[in-house]
C-alpha positions in Angstrom: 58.6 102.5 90.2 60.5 100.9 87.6 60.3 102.2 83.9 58.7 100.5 81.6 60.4 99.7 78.2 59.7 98.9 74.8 61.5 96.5 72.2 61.8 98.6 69.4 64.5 96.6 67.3 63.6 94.6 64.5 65.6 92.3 62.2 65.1 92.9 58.4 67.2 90.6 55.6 70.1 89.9 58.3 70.8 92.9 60.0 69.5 94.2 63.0 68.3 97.8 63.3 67.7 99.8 66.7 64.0 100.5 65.1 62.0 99.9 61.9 62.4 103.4 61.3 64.4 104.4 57.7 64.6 107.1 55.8 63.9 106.3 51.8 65.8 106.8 48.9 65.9 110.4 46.8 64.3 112.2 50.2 67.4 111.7 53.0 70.8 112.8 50.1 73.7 110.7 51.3 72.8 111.2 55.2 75.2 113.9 55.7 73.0 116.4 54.2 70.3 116.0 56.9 72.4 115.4 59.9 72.1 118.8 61.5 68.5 118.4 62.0 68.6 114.4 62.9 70.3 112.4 65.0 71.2 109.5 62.9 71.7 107.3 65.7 68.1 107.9 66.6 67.2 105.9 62.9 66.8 102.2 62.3 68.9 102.9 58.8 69.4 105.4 56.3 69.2 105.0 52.7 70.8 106.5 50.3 70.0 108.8 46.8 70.1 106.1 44.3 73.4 105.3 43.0 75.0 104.4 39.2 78.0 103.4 37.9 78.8 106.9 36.0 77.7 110.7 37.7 74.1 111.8 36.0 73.1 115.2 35.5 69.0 114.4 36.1 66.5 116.1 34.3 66.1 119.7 32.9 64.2 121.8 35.9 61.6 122.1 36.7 61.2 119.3 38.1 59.6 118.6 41.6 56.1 120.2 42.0 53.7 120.3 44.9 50.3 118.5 44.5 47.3 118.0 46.8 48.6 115.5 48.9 51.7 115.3 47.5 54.7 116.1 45.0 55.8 115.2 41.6 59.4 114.9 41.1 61.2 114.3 38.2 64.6 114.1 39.8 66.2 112.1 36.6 67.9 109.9 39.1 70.6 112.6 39.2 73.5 111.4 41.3 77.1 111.7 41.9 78.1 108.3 40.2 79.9 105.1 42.2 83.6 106.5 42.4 82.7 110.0 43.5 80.3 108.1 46.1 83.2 106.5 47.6 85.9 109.4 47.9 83.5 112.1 49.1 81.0 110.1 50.9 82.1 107.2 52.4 83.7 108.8 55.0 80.9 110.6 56.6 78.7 107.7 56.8 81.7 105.6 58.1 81.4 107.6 61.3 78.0 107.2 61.9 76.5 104.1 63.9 73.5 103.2 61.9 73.2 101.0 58.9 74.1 102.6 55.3 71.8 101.0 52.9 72.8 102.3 49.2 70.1 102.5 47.0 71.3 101.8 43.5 70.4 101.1 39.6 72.0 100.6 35.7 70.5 100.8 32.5 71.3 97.2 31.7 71.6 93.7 33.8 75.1 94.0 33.6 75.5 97.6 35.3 73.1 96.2 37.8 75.4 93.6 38.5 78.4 95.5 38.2 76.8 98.0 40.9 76.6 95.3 42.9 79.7 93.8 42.7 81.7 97.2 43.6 78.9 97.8 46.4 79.9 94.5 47.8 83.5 95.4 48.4 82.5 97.9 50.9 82.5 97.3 54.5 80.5 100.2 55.6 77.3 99.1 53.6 75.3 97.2 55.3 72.8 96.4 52.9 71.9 97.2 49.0 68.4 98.2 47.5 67.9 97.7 44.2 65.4 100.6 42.6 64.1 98.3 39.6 61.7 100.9 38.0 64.3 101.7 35.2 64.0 100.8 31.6 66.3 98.2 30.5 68.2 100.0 27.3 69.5 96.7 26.0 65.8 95.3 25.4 63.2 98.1 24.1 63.3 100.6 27.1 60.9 97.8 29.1 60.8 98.7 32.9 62.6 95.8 35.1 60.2 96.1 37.4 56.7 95.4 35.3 57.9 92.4 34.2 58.2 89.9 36.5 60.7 87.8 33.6 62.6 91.0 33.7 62.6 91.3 37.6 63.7 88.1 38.2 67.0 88.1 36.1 68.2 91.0 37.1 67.5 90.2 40.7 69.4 86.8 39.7 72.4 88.5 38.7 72.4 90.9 41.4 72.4 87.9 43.8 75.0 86.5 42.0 77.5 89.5 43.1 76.8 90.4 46.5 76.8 88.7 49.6 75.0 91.5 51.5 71.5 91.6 51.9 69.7 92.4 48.9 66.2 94.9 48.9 64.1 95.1 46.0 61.9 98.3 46.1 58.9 97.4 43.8 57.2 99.7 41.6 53.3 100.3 41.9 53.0 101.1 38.1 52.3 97.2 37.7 49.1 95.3 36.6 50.0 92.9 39.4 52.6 93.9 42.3 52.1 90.3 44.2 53.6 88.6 40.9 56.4 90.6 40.7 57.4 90.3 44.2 57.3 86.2 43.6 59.5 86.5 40.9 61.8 88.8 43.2 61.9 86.4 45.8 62.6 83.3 44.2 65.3 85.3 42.3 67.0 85.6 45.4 66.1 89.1 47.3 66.0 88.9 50.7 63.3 91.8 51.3 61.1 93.5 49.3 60.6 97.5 49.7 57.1 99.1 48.6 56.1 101.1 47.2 57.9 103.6 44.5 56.5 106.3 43.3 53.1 106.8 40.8 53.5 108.1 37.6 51.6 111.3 37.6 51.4 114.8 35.9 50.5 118.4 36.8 49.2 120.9 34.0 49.8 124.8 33.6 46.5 126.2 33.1 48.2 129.6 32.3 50.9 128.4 30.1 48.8 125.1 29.0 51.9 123.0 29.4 52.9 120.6 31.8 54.4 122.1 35.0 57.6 119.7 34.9 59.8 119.5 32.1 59.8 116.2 32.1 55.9 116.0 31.8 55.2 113.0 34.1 57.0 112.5 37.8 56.6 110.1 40.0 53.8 111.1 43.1 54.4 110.7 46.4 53.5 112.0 49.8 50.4 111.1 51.5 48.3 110.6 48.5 49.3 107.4 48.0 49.1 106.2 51.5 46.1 104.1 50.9 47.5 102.2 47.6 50.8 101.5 49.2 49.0 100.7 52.3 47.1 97.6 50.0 50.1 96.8 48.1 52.0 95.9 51.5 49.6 94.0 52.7 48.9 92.0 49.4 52.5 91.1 48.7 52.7 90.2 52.6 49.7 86.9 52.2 52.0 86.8 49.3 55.3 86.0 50.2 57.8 85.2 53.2 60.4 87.6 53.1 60.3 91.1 55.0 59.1 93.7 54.0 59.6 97.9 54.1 56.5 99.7 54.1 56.7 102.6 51.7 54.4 105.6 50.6 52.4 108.9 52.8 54.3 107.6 56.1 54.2 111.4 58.2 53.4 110.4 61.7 53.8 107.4 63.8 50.1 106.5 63.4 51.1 106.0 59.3 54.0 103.9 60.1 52.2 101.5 62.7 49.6 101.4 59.9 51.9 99.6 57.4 53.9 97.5 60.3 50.0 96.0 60.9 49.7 95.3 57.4 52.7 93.2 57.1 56.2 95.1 57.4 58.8 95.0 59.2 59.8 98.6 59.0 59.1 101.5 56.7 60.8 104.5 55.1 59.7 108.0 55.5 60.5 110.1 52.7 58.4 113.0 51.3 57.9 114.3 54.9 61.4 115.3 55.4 61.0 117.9 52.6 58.5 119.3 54.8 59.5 118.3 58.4 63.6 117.2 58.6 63.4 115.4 61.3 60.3 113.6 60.5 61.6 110.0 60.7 63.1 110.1 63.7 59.7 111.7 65.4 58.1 109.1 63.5 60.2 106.8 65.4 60.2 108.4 68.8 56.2 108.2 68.2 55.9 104.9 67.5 57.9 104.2 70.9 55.2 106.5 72.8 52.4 105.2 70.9 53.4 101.1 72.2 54.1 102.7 75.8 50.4 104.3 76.0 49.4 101.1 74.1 51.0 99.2 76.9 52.7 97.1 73.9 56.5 96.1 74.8 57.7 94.4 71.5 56.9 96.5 67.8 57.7 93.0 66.8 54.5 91.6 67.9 52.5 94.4 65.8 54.2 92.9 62.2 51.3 91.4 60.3 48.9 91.7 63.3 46.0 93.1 61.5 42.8 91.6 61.7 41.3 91.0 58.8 
């Protein structure tokens, strides 16, 4: 009896990965943290803890609470900066046989760029995501990413500096996500991930303070499956470029979920915290869901939901 087989590979912005499976930004360190408890080769990327020109300390602790659902983290952003990146690193993930996407972000268009620009010169990156849910310091603190003006130039510039495929992971604290990811795409992004976190809090009944020192965080976990589950498919009637499903995604059932509603892979994040392997199970199950399915192509599942 011959086995049957399933086409798990998927193309997303120029590069072809083994499955739509990734791991998301802030949950998966630099890969080399979580390698002992995944097989990296198993993934259709990894993606790095976003990355800035200059090391950051993060926030004051606490700052990552559990919620129904879900966690708050106020992280900060903390990270090792660009140069320390490339010397400590860089050398892990050049062994590894699975696309590096770095996550980065500045505090101005120029750093952005600049980010970009030294990313570029990197071989072992395939790919760059730009986390646009920063203030921009230059002009009054206003998020990049709930301004679709805002978005676009900085997406521009970005552009302008790399010739690697260029993600834009959109933040749901917007009025309207669909206009933003326009802007993003006529700026010149080649795919769109969504979504980031939601700004939320958590309250200290005994102390009556807020549990994390930063007062808000950004939520995540399953939570806020169903609004990145909408989002995703809004944006995809939307616009033409790929998309990475974002938000809740614990088993196979919740990745399939957003690859029906328009994307052409996803990222699991909070579950690792809980689960380390989780997105390579997610993976694995996605391949045993389309064999009992008696699906051959996860391809044929992007965008297939009836509506």
């Amino acid at each position: 009896m011959t086995e049957k087989k399933v086409r798990m590979s998927v193309a997303l912005a120029g590069m072809t990965l083994r499955n739509p499976v990734m791991t998301a930004s802030g949950t998966f360190g630099y890969g080399e943290e979580f390698s002992t408890y995944v097989d990296l080769e198993r993934l259709g990327a990894f993606v790095t803890k976003g990355l800035s020109l200059r090391p950051r300390p993060g926030n004051p602790t606490p700052r990552i609470v559990e919620t129904p659902g879900g966690m708050l983290n106020a992280i900060g952003l903390q990270n090792v900066g660009i140069e320390a990146f490339i010397e400590k690193k860089l050398p892990f993930i050049r062994g590894v046989n699975t696309p590096c996407i770095v996550n980065f972000f500045g505090d101005t268009v120029d750093e952005y760029a600049e980010m970009s620009r030294r990313l570029d010169e990197i071989p072992e990156i395939a790919a760059l995501e730009m986390n646009i849910s920063c203030p921009n310091v230059k002009h009054g603190g206003i998020v990049f990413g709930s301004d679709p003006a805002s978005a676009a130039e900085v997406v521009a510039a970005c552009r302008k500096a790399t010739a690697k495929p260029l993600i834009v992971k959109l933040s749901p604290n917007v009025t309207d996500i669909v206009s933003l990811a326009k802007a993003c795409a006529d700026a010149g992004a080649d795919a769109l991930s969504l979504i980031n976190t939601l700004i939320g809090m958590a309250i200290d009944l005994g102390k009556r303070r807020p549990v994390l020192a930063n007062v808000t965080g950004g939520l995540s976990g399953p939570a806020i499956k169903p609004v990145a589950l909408r989002m995703v498919w809004a944006v995809s009637r939307a616009v033409k470029l790929p998309l990475v499903g974002i938000g809740g995604i614990t088993t196979a059932t919740d990745a399939i979920e957003f690859i029906l509603a328009g994307a052409s892979a996803v990222q699991v994040g909070t579950a690792s915290f809980v689960t380390p392997d989780a997105a390579q199970r997610v993976a694995e199950g996605i391949e045993a869901w389309m064999l009992a399915q008696g699906e051959n192509d996860v391809r044929n599942l992007i965008g297939a939901l009836k509506v």
